[in-house]
Every structure is written in C-alpha cells, then in structure tokens.
C-alpha positions as a Markdown table, in Angstrom:
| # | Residue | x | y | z |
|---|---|---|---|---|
| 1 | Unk | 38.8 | -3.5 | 17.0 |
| 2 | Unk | 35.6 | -4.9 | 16.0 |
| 3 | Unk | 34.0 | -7.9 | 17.2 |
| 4 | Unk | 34.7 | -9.6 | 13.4 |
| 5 | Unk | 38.6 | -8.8 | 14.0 |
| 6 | Unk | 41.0 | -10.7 | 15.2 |
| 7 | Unk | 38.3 | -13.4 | 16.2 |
| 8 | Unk | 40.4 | -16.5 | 17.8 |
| 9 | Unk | 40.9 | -20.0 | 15.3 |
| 10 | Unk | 39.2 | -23.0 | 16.6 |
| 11 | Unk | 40.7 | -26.6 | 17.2 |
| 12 | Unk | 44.1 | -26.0 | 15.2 |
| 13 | Unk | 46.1 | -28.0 | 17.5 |
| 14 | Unk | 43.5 | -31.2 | 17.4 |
| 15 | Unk | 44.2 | -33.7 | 14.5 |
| 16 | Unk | 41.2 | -35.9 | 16.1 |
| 17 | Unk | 38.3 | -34.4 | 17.9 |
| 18 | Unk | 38.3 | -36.9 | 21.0 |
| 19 | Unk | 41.4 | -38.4 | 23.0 |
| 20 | Unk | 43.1 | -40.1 | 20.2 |
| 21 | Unk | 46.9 | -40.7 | 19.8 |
| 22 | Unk | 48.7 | -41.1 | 16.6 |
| 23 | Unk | 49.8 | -44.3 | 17.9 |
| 24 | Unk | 46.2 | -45.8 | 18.7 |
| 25 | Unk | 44.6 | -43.9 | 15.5 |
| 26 | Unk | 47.2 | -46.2 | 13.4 |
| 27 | Unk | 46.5 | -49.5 | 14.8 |
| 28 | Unk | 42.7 | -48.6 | 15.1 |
| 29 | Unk | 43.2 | -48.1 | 11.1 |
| 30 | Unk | 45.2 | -50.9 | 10.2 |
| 31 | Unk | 43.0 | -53.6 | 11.9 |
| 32 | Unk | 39.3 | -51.6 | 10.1 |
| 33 | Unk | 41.8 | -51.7 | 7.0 |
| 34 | Unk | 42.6 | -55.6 | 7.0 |
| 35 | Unk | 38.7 | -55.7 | 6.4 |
| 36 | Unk | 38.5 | -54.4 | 2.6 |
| 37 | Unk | 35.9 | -52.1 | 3.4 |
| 38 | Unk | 34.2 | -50.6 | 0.0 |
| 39 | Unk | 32.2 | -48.4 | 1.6 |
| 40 | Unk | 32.6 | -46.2 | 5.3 |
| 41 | Unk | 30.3 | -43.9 | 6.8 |
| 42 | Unk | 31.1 | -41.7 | 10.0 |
| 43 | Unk | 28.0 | -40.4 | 12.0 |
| 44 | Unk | 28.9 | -37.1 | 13.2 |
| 45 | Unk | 32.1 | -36.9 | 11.1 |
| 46 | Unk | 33.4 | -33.2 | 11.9 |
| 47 | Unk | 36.3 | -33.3 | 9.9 |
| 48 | Unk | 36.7 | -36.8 | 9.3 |
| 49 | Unk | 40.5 | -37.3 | 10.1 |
| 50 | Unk | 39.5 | -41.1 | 10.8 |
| 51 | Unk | 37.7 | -41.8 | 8.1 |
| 52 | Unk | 40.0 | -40.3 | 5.6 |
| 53 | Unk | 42.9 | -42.1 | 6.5 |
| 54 | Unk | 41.2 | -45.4 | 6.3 |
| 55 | Unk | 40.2 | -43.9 | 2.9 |
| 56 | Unk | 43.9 | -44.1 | 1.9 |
| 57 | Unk | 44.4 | -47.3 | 3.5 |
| 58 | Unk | 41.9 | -49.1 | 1.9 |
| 59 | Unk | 42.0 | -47.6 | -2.2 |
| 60 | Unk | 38.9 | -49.2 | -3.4 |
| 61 | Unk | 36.6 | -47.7 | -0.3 |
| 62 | Unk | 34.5 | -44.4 | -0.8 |
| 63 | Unk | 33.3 | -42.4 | 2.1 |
| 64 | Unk | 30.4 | -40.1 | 3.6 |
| 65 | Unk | 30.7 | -38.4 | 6.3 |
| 66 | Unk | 27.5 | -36.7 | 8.1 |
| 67 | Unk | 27.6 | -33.8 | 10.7 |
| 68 | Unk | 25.5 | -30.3 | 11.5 |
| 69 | Unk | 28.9 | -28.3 | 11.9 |
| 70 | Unk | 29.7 | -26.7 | 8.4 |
| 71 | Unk | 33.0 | -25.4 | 9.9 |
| 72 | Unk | 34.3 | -28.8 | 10.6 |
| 73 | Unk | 32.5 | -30.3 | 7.6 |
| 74 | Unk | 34.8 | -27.4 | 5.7 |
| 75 | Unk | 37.8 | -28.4 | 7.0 |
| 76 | Unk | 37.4 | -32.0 | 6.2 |
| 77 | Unk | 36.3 | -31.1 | 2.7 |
| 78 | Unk | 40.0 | -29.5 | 2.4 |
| 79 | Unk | 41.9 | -31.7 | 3.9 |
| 80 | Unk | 40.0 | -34.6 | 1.0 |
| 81 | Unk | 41.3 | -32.2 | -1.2 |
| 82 | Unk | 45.1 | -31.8 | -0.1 |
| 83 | Unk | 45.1 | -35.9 | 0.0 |
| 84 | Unk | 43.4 | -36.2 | -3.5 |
| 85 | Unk | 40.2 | -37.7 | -1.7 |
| 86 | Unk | 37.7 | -35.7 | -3.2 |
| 87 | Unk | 36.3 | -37.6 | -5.4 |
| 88 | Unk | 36.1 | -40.5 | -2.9 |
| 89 | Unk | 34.5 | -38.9 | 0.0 |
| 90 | Unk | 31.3 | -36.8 | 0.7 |
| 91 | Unk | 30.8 | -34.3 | 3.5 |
| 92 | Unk | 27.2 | -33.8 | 4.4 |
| 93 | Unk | 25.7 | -31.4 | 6.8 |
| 94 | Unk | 22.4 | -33.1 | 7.8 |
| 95 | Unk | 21.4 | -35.0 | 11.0 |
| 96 | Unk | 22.2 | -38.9 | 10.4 |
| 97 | Unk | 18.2 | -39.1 | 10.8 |
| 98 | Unk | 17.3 | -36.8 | 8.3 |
| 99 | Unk | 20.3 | -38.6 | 5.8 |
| 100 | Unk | 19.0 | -42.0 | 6.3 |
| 101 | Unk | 22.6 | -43.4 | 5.0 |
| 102 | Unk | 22.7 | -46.6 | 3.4 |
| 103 | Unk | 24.3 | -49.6 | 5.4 |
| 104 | Unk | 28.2 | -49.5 | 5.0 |
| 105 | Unk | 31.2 | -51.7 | 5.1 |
| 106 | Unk | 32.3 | -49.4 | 8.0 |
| 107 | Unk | 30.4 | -47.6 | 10.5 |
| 108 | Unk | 32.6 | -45.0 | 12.3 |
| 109 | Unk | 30.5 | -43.6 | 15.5 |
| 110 | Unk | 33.3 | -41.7 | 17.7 |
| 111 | Unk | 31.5 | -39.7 | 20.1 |
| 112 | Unk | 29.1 | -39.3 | 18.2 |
| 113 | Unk | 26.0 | -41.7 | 20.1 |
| 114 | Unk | 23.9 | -38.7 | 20.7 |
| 115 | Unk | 23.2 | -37.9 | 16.8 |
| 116 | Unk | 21.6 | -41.7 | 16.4 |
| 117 | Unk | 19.4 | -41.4 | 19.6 |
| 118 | Unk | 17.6 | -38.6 | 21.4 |
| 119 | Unk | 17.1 | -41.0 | 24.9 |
| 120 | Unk | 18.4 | -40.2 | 28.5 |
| 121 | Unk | 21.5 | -41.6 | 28.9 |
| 122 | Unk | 22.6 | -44.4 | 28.8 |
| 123 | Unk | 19.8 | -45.7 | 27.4 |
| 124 | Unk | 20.5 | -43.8 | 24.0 |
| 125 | Unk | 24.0 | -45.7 | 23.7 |
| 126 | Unk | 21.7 | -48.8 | 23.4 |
| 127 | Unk | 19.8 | -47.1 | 21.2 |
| 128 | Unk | 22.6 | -46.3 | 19.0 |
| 129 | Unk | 24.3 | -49.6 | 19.0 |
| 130 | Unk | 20.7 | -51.0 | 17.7 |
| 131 | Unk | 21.0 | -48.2 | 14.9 |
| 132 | Unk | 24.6 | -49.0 | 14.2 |
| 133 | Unk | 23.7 | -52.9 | 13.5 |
| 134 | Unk | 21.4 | -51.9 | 11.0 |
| 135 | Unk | 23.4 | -49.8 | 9.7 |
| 136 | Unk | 26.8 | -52.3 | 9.3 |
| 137 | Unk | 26.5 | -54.8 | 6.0 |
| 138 | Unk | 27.2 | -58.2 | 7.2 |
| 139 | Unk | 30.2 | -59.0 | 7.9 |
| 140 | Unk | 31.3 | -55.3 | 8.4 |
| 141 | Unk | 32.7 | -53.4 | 11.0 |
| 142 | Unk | 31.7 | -50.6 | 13.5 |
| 143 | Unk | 34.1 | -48.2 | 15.5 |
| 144 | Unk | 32.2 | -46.8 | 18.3 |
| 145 | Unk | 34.2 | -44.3 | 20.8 |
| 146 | Unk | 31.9 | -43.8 | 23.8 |
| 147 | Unk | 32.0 | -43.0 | 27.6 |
| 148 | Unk | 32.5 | -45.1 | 30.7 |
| 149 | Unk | 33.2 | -44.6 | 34.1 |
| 150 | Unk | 36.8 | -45.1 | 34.7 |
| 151 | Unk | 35.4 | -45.4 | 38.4 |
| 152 | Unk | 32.1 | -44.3 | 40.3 |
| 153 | Unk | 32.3 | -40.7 | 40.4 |
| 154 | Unk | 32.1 | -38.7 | 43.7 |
| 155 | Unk | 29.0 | -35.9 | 44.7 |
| 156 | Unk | 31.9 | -33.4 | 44.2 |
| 157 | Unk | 32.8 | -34.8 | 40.9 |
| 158 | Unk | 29.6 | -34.8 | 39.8 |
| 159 | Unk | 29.1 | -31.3 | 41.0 |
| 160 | Unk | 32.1 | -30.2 | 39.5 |
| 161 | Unk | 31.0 | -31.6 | 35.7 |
| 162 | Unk | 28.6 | -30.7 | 33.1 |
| 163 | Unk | 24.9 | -29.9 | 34.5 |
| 164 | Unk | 23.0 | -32.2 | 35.8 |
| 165 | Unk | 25.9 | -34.5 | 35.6 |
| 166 | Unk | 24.4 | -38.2 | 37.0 |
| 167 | Unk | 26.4 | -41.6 | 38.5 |
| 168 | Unk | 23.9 | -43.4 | 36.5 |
| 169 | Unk | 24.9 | -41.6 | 33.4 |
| 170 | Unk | 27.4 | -43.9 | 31.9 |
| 171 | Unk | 28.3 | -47.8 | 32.3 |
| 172 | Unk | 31.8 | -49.1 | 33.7 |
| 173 | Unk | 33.3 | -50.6 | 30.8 |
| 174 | Unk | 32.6 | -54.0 | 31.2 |
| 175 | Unk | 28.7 | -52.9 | 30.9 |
| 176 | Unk | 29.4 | -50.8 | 27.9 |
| 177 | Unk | 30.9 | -53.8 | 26.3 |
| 178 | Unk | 27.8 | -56.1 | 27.8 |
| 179 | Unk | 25.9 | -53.3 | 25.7 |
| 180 | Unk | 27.4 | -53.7 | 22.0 |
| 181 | Unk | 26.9 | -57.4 | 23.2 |
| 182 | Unk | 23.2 | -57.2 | 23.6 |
| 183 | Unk | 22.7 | -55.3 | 20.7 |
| 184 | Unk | 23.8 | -58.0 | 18.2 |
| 185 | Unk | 27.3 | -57.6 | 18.1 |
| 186 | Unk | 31.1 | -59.1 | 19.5 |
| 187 | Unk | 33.9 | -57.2 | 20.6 |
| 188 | Unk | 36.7 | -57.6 | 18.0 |
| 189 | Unk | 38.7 | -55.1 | 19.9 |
| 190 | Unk | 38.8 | -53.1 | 23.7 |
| 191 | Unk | 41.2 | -50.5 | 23.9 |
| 192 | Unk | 40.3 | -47.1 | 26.3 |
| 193 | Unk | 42.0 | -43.7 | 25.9 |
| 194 | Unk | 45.0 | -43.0 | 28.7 |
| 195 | Unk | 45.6 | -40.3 | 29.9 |
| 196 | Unk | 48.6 | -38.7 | 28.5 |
| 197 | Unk | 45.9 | -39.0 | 25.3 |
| 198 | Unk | 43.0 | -36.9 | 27.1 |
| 199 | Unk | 45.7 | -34.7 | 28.1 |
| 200 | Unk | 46.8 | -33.7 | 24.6 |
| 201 | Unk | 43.0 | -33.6 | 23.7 |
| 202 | Unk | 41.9 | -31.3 | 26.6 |
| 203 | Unk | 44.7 | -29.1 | 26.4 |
| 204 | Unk | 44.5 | -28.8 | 22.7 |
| 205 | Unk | 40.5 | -28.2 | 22.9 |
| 206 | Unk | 41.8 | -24.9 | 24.8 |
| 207 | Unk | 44.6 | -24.0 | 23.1 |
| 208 | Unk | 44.3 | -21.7 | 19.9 |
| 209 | Unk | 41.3 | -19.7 | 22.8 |
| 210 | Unk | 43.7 | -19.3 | 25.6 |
| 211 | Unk | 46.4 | -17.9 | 23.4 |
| 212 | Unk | 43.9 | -15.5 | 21.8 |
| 213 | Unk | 42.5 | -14.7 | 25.2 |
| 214 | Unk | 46.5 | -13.8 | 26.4 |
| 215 | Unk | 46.8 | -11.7 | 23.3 |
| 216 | Unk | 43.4 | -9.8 | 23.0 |
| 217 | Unk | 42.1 | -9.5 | 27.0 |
| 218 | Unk | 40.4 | -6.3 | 26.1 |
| 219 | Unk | 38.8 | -7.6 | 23.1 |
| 220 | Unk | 35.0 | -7.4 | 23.2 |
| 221 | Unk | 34.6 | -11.2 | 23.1 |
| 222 | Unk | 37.0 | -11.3 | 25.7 |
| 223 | Unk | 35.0 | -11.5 | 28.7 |
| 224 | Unk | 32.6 | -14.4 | 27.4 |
| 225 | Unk | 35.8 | -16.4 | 26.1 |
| 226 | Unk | 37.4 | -16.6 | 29.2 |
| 227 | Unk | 34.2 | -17.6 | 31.4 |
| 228 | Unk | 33.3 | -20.5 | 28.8 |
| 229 | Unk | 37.3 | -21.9 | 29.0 |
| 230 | Unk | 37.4 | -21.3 | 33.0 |
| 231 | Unk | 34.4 | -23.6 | 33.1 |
| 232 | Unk | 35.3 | -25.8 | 30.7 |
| 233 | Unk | 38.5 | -26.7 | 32.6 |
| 234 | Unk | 37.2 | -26.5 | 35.6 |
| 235 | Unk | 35.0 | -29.6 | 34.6 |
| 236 | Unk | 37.5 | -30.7 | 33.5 |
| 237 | Unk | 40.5 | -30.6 | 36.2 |
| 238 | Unk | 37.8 | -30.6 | 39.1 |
| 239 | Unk | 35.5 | -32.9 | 37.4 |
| 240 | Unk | 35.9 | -36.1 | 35.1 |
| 241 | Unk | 39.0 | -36.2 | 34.8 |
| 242 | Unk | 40.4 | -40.2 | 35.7 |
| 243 | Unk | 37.2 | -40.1 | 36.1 |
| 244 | Unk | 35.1 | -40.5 | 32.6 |
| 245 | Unk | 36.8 | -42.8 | 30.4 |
| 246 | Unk | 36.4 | -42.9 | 26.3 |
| 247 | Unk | 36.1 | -46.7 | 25.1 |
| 248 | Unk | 37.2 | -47.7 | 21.3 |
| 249 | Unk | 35.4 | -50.5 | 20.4 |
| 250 | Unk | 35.6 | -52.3 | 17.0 |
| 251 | Unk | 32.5 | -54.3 | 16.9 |
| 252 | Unk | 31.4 | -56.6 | 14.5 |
| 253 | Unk | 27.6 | -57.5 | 13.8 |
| 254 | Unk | 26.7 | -61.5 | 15.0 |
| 255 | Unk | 25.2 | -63.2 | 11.6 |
C-alpha cells in the first residue's frame, strides 16, 4: 500500500459545508428567491450547493462562484452539470480580491468573512459587511452566515478551541446584527443554526476520515489522520460547542 492508495474521500456526507439543514436551506432559498435575482455571486463558494439551488429557483439568474479550493470548485462544477447549470454558473479559483466581481443581485457570504478581509477578528466581519454593500446592487440581497457567541465562553473553552482562541473574538448575536446595521444594511431575516444542525455538520466533517481511519489503521497516512480528527473533535466536544453559534442573516442594503 502506497501513500496514493486507498487515500480517504473528503466531505461526502456534507450537502452544505456549514451547519445547514434541508429544512432551513429551503426557506433561506425561497425568501432570496421571491427577490428575482438576475445575477448571484458566492464569496468562497466551495461547491456552491446554495447558490445552485437558488439558480434553479430563480431561471433567469446566472451565477459565479469564487474560491481557492479546486477540489470543491470541482465538485460544484459537476454537480452544475448533473442539474443542467452549466451554462448558467461559473466556478472560479481566485481570491474574491484578486476577482474583483462585479456587484450582484445576490451576495452569498456563508462563512466565508475571512476571504473579504485580512483584519483581527471581529473587526474583519465589519470589514466584510462594508465589502458586501458594495458589492449588492440596490435593492439586492446578501446572505451572510457568520459566528457569534451563543454565550461568553469559559478559559477552559477557550483553551480547549482553535489557537489562540479569544472572548473578544466574536459578537453575541445582537452585536453581529448591530454590525450589518452599521455597515448600511437592515435585517430582513435572523435565524441561527441549532444544534441537532451542527451536529449533522460536525459529525459529517469527520465522517468519510473516521471510517477510512477504522479500515486502513496501518496505512501510512494513518497516524497524521487520526491526530488532525482527535483534535478536531476535541475542539469541538471540549470546546465551542453551545458555545459558538453560526448566524444567517439576509441583509438588505439601506438606499
């Protein structure tokens, strides 16, 4: 067995990359829908299951999607394809900087702040919300997914979380909102992921690895697979989670 054999699949069991249910993905693109958006553009698309299902909602509406992962990129470009959206979407792999994008109908942004800004956070969400208003048309609509604090987290939590993990890091969600707010738009919609939904995602993040790792423990990758998914849900389970929050907001740009 080589270290090209048998490698494990990645994110099989995710339709969205982020805590999203089928249930809240519908309503999320039935209300963007109601807007006859002509043109959509999602900042740091990896496949672009959002974006392409508010492609088939709203027929008249060509897409772009921009992201640095070609793998994801790939996927989305075959999932266009299985839909017959290929000739209605574009996958780029740029930064949204170096694309410069035109202003569109509809700006998705799902966890995706970091690609607009390069500040400490949370100072780059406000950063991002200022790009996102210029790039909405008037009128238009931005979906931004981005974190909160569900409450204050502990030292321990803190500890037990990504490095250099801060309690000034993210806003409750009444500031995130006070955010979008200050950066020239109004809250069309709130709506926050539960948890039965970052269950599904975190679980689903590990899934296709964890079954590899069962299958292939004496594979050469083996050892580094398994430290990098013991840490990862250890952040997890020990960390953020109840603790860090996604919000959904649909936003729309004031005048």
């Amino acid at each position: 067995m080589t270290e090209t054999q048998d490698l494990p699949p990645r994110l099989t069991h995710l339709t969205f990359h982020g805590p999203l249910s089928e249930p809240r993905a519908n309503g999320i693109v039935d209300r963007l829908a109601l807007a006859e958006p002509t043109t959509v553009l999602d900042i740091g698309c990896g496949w672009g299951e959002l974006m392409l299902r508010v492609l088939e909602a709203a027929p008249g509406a060509t897409g772009i999607g921009i992201d640095l992962n070609g793998e994801d990129l790939a996927r989305g470009r075959t999932d266009a394809a299985a839909r017959g959206l290929s000739g209605r979407v574009e996958f780029l792999e740029k930064s949204a900087t170096d694309a410069a994008p035109d202003p569109a109908d509809l700006v998705l942004c799902l966890s995706a702040s970091h690609a607009l800004s390069d500040a400490e956070p949370p100072r780059h969400t406000t950063e991002a919300l200022h790009a996102l208003r210029r790039l909405v048309t008037p009128g238009g609509r931005v979906l931004l997914a981005e974190g909160y604090w569900q409450r204050p987290p502990t030292q321990d939590e803190l500890a037990a979380m990504w490095p250099d993990a801060r309690a000034d890091e993210y806003d409750d969600l009444a500031g995130l909102v006070d955010r979008a707010v200050e950066a020239g738009f109004r809250p069309a919609w709130v709506e926050t992921a539960n948890r039965d939904e970052w269950e599904t995602f975190e679980s689903g993040y590990q899934a296709d690895k964890e079954v590899w790792l069962a299958g292939h423990p004496d594979h050469p990758l083996a050892e580094e697979t398994r430290e990098k998914l013991d840490a990862h849900r250890a952040n997890w389970l020990r960390g953020y989670r109840d603790v860090l929050g996604i919000a959904y907001l649909t936003l729309v740009p004031v005048g």
